[in-house]
C-alpha positions as CSV (number, residue, x, y, z in Angstrom):
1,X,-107.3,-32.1,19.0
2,X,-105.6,-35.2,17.6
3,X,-107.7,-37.9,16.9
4,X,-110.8,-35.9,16.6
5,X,-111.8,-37.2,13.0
6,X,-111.0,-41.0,14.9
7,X,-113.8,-40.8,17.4
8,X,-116.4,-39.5,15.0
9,X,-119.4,-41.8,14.4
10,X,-120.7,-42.1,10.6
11,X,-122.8,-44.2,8.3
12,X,-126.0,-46.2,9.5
13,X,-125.7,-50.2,10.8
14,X,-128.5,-52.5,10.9
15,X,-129.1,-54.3,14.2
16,X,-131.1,-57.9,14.3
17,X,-131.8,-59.5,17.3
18,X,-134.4,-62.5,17.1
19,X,-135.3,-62.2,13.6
20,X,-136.2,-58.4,13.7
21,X,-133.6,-55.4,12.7
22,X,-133.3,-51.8,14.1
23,X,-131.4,-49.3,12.4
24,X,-129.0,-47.4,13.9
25,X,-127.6,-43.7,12.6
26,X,-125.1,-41.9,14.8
27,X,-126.8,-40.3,17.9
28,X,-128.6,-43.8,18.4
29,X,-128.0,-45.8,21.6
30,X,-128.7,-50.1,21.8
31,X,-128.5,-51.8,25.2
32,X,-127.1,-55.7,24.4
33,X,-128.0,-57.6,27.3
34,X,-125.2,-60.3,28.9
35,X,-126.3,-63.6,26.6
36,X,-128.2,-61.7,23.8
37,X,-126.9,-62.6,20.6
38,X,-127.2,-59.8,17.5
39,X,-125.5,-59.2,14.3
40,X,-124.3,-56.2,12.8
41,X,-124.6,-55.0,8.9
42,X,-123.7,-51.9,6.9
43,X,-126.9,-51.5,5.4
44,X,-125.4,-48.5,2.9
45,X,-122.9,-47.8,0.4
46,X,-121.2,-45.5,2.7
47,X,-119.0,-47.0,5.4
48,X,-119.9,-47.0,9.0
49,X,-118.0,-47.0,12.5
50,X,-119.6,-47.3,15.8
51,X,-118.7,-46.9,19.6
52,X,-119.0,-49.9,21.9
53,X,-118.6,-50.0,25.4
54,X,-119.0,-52.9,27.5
55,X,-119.2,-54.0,30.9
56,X,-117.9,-55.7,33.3
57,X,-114.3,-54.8,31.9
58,X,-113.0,-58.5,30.9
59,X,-116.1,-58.4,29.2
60,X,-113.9,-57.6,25.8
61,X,-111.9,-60.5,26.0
62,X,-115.0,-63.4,24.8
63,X,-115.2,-60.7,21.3
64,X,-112.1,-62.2,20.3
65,X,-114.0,-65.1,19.6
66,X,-117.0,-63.3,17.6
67,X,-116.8,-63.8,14.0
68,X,-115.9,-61.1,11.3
69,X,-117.9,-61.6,8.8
């Protein structure tokens, strides 16, 4: 299948919401509520991709103006 290695989830990433963290290893699941805000981190050495989906579909248009860093 091409693409396979693409779509495969790796690496750990620190959630914080509201001063408190959660972190997240591939398999894990996080519900973001509409308003919430959180920040992401690679808390390791090894790099890290994740899966997002969001809803309602426009939805993906306001992370344009998210910051990178």
């Amino acid at each position: 299948m091409n693409g396979a290695d693409d779509a495969r989830l790796a690496g750990s990433v620190e959630l914080r919401h509201d001063g408190l963290g959660r972190t997240l290893s591939p398999g894990m699941t996080a519900h973001i509520a509409v308003g919430e805000r959180v920040s992401l981190a690679n808390p390791g050495t090894e790099p890290a991709s994740v899966m997002a989906m969001a809803s309602p579909p426009d939805f993906t248009r306001s992370l344009a103006g998210w910051p990178t860093t």
